[in-house]
KEVEXVO-872882 format. One record per residue: x, y, z of N, C-alpha, C in turn; residue in three letters. Coordinates in steps of 0.02 Angstrom, whole numbers, plus 50000, padded with zeros to 5 digits. Example, Ala and Ser with C-alpha at 12.3 -4.5 7.8 and 13.67 -1.06 7.14 Angstrom:
506604971650390506154977550390506604983550390Ala506424988850354506844994750357506455000250394Ser
REM end
This chain:
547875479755247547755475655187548175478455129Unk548085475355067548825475555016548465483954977Unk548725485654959548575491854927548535491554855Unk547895485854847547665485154769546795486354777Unk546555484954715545835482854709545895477254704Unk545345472454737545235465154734544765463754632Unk544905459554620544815459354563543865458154542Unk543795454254587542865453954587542445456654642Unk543065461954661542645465654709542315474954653Unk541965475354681541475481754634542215488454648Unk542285490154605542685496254583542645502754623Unk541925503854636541625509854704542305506454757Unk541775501754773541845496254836542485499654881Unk542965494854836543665494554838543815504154838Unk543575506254799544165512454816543895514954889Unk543345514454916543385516554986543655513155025Unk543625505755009543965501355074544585504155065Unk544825506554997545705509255006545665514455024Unk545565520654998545495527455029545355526755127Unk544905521155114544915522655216545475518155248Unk545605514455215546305511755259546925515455257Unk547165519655216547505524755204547505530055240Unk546845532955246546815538255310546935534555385Unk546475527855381546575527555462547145524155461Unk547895523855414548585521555448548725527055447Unk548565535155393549055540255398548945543055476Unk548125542855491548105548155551548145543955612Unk548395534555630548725531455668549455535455672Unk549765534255605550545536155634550485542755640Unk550125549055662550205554755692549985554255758Unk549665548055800549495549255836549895549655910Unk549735552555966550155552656034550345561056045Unk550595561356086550875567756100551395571756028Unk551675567456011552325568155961552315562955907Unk552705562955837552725560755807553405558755787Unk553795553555804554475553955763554385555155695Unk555185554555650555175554455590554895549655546Unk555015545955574554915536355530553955536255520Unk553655537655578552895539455574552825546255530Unk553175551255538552835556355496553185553055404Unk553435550555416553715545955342553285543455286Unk552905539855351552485533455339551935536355312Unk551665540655360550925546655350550945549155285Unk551865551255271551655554255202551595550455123Unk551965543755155551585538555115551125537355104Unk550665538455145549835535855147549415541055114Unk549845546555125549365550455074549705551354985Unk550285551054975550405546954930550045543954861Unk549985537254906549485534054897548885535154874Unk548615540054913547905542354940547795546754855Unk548395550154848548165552154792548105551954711Unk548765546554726548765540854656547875535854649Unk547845533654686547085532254695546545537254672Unk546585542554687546085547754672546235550254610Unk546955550354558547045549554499546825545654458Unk547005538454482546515535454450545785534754431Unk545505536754485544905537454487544465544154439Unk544955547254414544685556354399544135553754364Unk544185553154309543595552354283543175551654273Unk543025544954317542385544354355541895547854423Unk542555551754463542175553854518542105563254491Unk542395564054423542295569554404543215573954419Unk543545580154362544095579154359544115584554412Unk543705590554425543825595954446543795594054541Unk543445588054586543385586454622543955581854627Unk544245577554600544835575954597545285579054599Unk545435582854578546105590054569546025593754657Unk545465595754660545575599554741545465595254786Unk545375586854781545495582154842546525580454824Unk546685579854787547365578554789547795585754793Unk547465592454779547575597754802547775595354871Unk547225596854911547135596654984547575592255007Unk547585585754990548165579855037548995583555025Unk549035587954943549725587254945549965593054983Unk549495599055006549675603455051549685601355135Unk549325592355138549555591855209550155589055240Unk550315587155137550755582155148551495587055159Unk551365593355112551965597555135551945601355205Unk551325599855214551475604455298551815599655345Unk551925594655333552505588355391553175587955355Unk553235589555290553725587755249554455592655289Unk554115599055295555025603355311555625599655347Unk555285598055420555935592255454556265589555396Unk555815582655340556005579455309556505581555255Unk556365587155213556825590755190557385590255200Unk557765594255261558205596155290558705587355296Unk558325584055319558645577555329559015573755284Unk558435573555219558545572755164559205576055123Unk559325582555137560065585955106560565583255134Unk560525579855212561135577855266561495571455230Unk560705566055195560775560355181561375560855109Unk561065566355053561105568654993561765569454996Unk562125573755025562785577555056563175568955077Unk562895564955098563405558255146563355555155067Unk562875553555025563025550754968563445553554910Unk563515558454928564015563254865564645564054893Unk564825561954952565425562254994565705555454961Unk565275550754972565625543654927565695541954884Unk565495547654835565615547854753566135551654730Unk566425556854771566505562354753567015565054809Unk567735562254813568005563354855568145570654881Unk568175575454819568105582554851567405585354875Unk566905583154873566185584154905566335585954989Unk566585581755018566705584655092566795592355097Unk567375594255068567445600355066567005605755047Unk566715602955010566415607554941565725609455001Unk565515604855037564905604055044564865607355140Unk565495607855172565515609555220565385614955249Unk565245621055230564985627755243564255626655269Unk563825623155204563085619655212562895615055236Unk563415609855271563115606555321563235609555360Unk563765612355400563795616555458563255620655483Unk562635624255427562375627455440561835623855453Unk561565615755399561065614155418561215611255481Unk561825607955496561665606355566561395611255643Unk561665617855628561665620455664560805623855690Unk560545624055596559835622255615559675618055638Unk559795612355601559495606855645559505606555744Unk559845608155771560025611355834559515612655851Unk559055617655821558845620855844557985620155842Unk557885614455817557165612455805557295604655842Unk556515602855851556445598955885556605591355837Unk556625584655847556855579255824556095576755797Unk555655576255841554945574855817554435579655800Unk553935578355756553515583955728553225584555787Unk552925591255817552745593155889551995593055874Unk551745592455940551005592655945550495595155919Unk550725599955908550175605355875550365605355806Unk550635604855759550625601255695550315594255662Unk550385591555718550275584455696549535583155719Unk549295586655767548585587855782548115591255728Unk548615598055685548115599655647548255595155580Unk548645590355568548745586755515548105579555516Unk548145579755570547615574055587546925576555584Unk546605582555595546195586055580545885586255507Unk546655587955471546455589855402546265582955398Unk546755577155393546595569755361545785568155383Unk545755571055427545035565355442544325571655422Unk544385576855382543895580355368544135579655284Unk544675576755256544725575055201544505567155180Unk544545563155244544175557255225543405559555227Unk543295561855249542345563855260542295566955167Unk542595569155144542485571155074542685567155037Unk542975563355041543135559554993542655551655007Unk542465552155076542055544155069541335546755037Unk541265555355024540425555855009540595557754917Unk541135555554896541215556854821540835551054774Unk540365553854730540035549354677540385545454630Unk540055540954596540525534654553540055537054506Unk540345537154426539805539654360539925532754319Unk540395530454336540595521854316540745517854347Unk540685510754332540815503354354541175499454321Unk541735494854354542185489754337542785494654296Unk542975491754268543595496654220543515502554209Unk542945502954180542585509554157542875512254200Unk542455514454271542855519654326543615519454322Unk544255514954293544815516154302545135520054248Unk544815519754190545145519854124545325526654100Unk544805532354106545155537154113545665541754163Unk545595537754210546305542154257546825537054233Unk546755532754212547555526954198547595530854123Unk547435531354069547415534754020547845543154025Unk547485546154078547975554354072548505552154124Unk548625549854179548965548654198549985541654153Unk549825540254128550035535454047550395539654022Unk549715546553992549915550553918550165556153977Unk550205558754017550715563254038551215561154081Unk551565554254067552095549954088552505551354027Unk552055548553941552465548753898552775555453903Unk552365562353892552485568453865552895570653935Unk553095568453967553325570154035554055566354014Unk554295561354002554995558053965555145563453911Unk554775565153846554935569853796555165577953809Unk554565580253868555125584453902555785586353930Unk555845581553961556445581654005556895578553969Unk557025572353914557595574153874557775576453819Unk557265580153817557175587653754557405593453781Unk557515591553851557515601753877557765598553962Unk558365596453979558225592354032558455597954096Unk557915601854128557885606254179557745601854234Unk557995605654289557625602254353556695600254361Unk556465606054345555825605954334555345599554285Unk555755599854236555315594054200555495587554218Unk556395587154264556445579454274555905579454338Unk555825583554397555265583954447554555582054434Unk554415582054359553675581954334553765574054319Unk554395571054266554305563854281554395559654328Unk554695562154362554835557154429553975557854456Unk553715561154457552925563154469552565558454447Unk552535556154381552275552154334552285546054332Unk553145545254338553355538554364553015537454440Unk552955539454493552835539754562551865536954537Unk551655539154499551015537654495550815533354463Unk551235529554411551025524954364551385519254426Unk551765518754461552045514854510551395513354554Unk551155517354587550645515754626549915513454581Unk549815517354537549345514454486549115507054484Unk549955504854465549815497554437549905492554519Unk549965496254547550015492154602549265488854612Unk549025497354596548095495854623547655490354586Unk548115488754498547915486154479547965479254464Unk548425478054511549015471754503548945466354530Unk548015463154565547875457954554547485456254478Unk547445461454411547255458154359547565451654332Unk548305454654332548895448654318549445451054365Unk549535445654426549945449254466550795448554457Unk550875442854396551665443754376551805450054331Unk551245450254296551305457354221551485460854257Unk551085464354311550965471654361551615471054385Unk551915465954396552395467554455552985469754410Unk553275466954363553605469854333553515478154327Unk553075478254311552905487454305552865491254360Unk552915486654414552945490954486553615492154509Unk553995484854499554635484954523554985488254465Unk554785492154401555395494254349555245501154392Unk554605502654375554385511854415554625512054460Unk554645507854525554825509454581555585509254580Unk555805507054548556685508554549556955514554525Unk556535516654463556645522954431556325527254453Unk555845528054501555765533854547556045534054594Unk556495527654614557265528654673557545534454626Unk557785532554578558295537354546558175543554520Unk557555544154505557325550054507557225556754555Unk556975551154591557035553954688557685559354695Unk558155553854698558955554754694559105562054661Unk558885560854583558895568554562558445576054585Unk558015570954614557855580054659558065580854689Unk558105576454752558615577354811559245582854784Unk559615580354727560085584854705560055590754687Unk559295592854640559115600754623558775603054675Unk558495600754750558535604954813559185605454841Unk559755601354839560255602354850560595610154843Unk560765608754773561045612454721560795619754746Unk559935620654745559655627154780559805629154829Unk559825624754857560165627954936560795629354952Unk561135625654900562035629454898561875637254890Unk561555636954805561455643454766561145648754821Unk560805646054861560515652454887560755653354995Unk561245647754975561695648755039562135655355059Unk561965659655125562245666755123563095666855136Unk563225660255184563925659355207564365655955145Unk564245656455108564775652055038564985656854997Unk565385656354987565825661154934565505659254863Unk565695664254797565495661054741565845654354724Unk566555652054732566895646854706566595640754755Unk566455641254806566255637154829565595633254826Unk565285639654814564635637054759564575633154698Unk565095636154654565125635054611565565627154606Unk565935623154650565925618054655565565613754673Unk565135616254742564675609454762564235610254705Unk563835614754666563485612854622563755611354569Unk564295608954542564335605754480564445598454505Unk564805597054565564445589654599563845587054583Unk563335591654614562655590254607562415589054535Unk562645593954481562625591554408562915586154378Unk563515584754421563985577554384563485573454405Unk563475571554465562835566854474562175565554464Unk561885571954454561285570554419561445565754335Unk561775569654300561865567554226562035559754230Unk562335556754286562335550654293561515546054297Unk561445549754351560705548254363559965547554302Unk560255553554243559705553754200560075546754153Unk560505546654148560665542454086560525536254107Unk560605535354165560495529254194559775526054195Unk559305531354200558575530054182558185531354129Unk558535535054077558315537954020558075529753962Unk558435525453952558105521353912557745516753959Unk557795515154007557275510454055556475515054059Unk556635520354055555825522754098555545525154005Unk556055525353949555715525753888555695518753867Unk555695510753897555535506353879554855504553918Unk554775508753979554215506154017553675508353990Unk553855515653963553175519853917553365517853834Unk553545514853823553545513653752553065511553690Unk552535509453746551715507653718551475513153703Unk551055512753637550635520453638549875519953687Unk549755526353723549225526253743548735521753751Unk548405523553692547935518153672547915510953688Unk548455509553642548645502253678548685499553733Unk548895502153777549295502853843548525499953870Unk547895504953848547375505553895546895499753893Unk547195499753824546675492353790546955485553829Unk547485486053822547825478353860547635478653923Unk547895485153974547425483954024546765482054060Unk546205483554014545635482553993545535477453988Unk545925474753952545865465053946546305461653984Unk546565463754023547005460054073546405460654137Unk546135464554145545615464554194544975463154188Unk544775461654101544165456954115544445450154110Unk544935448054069544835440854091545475438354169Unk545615442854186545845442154263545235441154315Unk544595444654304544165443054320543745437054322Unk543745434054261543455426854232544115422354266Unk544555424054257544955418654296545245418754373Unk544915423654405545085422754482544785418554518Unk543905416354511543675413754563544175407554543Unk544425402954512544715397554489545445397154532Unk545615404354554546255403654599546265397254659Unk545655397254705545725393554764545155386154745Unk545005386354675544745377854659545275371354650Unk544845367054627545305359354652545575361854565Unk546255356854578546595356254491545985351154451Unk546225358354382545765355054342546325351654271Unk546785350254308547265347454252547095339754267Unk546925334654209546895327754235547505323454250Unk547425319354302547985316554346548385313654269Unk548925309854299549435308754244549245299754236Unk549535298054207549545290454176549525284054232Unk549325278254254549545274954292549995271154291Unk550335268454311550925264154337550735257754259Unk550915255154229550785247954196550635241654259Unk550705242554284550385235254346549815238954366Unk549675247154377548905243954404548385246954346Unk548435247854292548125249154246547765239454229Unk548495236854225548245228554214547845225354269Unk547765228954329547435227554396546685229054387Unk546775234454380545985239354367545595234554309Unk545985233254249545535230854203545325223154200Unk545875219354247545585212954275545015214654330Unk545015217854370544505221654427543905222954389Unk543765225954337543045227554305543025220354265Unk543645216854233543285209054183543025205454241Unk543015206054295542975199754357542355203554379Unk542295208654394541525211154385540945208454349Unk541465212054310540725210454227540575201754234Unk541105197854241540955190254247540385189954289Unk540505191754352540125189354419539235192654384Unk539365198954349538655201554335538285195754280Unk538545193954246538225189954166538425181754219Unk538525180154257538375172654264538975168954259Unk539505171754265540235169654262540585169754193Unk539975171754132540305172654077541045176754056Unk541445173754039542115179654024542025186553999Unk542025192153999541875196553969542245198353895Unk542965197153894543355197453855543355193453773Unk542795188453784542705184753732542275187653691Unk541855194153712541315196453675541685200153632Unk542255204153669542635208853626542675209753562Unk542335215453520542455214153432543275216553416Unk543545211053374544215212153352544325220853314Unk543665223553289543815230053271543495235353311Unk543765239953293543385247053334542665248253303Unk542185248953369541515249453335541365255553297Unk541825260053283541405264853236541575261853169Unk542045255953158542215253753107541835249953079Unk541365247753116540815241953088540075244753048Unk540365250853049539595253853007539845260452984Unk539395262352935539615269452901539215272652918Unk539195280652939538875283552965538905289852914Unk538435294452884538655300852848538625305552905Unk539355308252902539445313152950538865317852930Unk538965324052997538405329053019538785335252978Unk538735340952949538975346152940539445350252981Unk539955350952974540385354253026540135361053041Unk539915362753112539805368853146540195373953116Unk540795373153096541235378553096540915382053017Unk540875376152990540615380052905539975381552891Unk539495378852952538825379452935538785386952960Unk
REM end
């Protein structure tokens, strides 16, 4: 099912029906003897997920129980991650080769070596990893399906969408106040969570949301992109077979392209947070109560009235009721009774006090 809350479904409700569909696709794609990559991919999507959900939720299920359930998923999520890593620099390295016609060179010492690791480990996550990964997931769903709700309807959302928001903004002000690897890692973080966020929330108004899913989710492509580059970059720096100059070229690659990368997202992801807080929380708030008042109305009959008739059968219809009315009164014409003026015109009436002023 879609990875939102249903809009008149109860707020509890929904986060377990999501939290448990999440576990039982993450600990599906671990299942069998072995795990390719594309399944251990997927898994780490689901927890992901799993924990943007449980962000949202902090507040209500309490913050300190929140913090060591998204603790726990993101240490299972790095115990499958290493393969992925490694893969990830191969990909990183083929995209900077096509930007960057001296990159081949620059970069050849360190693929040589990761390939040669790569050699030497297996292609799929092996049995006994993926067994105790499936372990963890399903003794982390048992804690998380017995977690309490302290609020209902919005309420339960509003403070994890709120810190999650305000350390998006202060997470942009960092990083192009001081732009280190570290703090662009914290917004791509932010971005990664306000992306899934609004997803969850994105049958309130599902054209509003989407915009805010599809701007985040593009700018956490590119963000992505820039870590990929400062694990890069580390692993030149702390590569034993590279000379200093050779270092010292593939990583200023990795810097030319990042600086592409920030500028490229620097006013888009400060137009997406450009709302203050507050605001931000309030509109949401009212996008989801009256998203509410207006869903059951999604699958009713139109309540727009049909359009005008044709001039021939309007003149049809109203000969159809005078030929009526005749046959009822004794063949009398009906049309002859007709008063030449409008009947509210034939008498004065003192209006009633208008509601609005009384």
């Amino acid at each position: 099912m879609p990875y939102r809350f249903k809009i008149n479904e109860p707020v509890e409700k929904g986060f377990r029906r999501i939290a448990r569909e999440q576990f039982d696709s993450s600990i599906a794609e671990l299942a069998g003897p072995t795990a390719d990559p594309k399944s251990v991919h997927e898994c780490r999507k689901s927890i992901k997920r799993l924990r943007a959900l449980i962000r949202l939720t902090a507040a209500t299920i309490g913050t300190k129980k929140a913090r060591r359930r998204t603790k726990a998923l993101g240490e299972i999520g790095r115990l499958l991650s290493a393969r992925r890593d490694q893969t990830v620099m191969f990909e990183t390295i083929e995209k900077l080769a096509q930007e960057f016609p001296e990159a081949g060179a620059a970069f050849a010492p360190l693929k040589a070596t990761l390939t040669a690791r790569a050699g030497n480990q297996p292609e799929r996550l092996d049995a006994e990893t993926a067994d105790r990964a499936r372990g963890l997931l399903g003794a982390e769903a048992k804690k998380i399906e017995r977690l309490d709700f302290k609020h209902q309807g919005f309420a339960a959302l509003a403070g994890g969408l709120d810190t999650s928001y305000r350390k998006a903004r202060k997470a942009i002000a960092y990083a192009y106040d001081e732009p280190t690897d570290e703090n662009f890692h914290e917004l791509r973080k932010a971005v990664q969570w306000h992306w899934r966020q609004m997803a969850l929330l994105a049958r309130a108004w599902p054209d509003e949301f989407a915009v805010r899913v599809n701007a985040s989710r593009e700018l956490s492509q590119w963000l992505g992109d820039d870590h990929d580059l400062a694990v890069l970059a580390a692993a030149v720096s702390a590569a034993p077979d590279m000379t200093d100059e050779q270092k010292e070229a593939a990583i200023s690659i990795c810097r030319r392209q990042q600086q592409v990368l920030r500028a490229k997202a620097e006013f888009r992801v400060k137009r997406l947070f450009s709302e203050k807080t507050r605001a931000f929380i309030k509109r949401a708030a009212a996008y989801w109560e009256h998203g509410r008042a207006l869903d059951p109305l999604v699958d009713a009959p139109s309540l727009v009235p049909p359009g005008p008739k044709p001039a021939d059968a309007v003149r049809a219809d109203a000969n159809g009721r005078a030929d009526e009315r005749s046959d009822e009164r004794g063949g009398e014409p009906e049309k002859a009774r007709a008063s030449s003026k409008p009947r509210l015109a034939t008498k004065s009436v003192a209006s009633a006090p208008s509601q609005r002023r009384a």
